[in-house]
N, C-alpha and C positions, 0 to 999 in steps of 0.2 A: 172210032172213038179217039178222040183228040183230049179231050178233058175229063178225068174220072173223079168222083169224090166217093171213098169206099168209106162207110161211116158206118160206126157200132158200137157197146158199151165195153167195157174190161173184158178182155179172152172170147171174143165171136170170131176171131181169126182174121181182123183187118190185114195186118202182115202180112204174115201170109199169102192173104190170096194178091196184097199188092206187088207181092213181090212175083208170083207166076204171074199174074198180067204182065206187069213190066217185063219180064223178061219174055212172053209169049208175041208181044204187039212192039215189045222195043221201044218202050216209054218209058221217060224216067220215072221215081216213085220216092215222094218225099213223108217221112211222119210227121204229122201234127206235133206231134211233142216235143220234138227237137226244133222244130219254128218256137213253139211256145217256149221252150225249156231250151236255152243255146247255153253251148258249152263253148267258151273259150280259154285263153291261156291262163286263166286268174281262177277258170273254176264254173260252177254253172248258175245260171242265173235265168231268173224269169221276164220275158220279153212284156213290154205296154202291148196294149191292145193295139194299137198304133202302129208298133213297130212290126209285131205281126205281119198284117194286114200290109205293112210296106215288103217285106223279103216275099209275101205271096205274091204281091205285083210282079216284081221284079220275076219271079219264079214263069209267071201267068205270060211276060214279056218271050218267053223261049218259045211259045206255042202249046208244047204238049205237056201232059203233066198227070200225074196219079197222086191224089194226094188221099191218107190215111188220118184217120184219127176220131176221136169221141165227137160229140155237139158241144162248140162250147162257144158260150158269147162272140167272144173275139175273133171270131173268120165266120159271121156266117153270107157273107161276101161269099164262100166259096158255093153254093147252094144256086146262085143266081149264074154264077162263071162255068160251073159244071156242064157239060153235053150230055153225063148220065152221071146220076147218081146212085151207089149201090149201097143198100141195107142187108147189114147180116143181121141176122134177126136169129141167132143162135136159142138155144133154149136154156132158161134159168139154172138148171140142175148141169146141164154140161160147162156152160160159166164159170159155175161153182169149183167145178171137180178142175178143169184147167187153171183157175186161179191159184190153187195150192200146188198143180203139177208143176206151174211156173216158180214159183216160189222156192218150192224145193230145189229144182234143178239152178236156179238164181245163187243159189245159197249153198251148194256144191261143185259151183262154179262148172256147169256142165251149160249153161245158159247165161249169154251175157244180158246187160240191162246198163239204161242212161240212170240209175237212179239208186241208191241204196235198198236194199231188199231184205229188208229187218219187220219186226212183228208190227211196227206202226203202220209201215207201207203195206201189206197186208189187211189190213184192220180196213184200209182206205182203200182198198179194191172193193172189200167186199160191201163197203158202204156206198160206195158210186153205183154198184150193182143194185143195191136194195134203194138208191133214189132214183136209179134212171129207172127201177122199175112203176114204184110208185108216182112215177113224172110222165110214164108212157104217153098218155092220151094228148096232154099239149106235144111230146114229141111227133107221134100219127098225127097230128092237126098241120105239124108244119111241113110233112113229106107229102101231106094232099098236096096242099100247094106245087108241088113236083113231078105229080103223079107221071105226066107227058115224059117226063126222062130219069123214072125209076127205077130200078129194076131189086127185089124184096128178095136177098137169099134166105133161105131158111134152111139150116142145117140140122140135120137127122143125130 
């Protein structure tokens, strides 16, 4: 594996498993979010679709790469670029119960985060939850397209 796109909704455990890959196979492992969401000396701010898509190049220019994160307009460049593509396909109810476990521990500072972790950000996990589920079937529509280099985790 040279190129991995581990891709999943709020709390399936992208991290996680990107981060034992990369240290398993000795690839590096970039979040989606922090492409989208850069943080520099002024503070954080959200990247054009554009410019995305250009620090992916440049990323894609090293050879190897693990990259994490949701389905979102803006990279799906990386779907085509991918050697395997990995879906956690975690279950709705464990989702659920992780997204407050995060939250908590966010907010006890036992758990860090690129993002303020107050009752809005909350609200908006669990609402990306209830739209990527309701959104399912175009999502399944576009990993047919991939099937040749998918591989479907499903955690218990």
């Amino acid at each position: 594996m040279k190129k991995v796109l581990i891709i999943g909704i709020v709390a399936s455990g992208k991290t996680t498993l990107a981060k034992r890959l990369s240290n398993r196979i000795n690839v590096p492992w970039y979040e989606l979010d922090s492409i989208v969401h850069h943080q520099n000396a002024t503070g954080r701010y959200k990247r054009t679709a554009d410019e995305q898509v250009n620090v992916i190049m440049e990323i894609d220019k090293k050879g190897k790469w693990i990259f994490e994160g949701t389905d979102r307009e803006s990279y799906q460049c990386l779907y085509q670029m991918a050697d395997t593509i990995i879906f956690l396909d975690t279950p709705l109810w464990k989702r659920k119960i992780r997204i407050l476990t995060r939250f908590l521990k966010q907010k006890l500072g036992i758990e860090k985060c690129h993002y303020t972790p107050d009752i809005i950000m909350l609200k908006m996990m669990y609402k990306w939850t209830r739209d990527f589920e309701q959104n399912r079937g175009s999502f399944e529509a576009k990993l047919k397209l991939y099937n040749d280099k998918l591989i479907r985790l499903k955690a218990t």
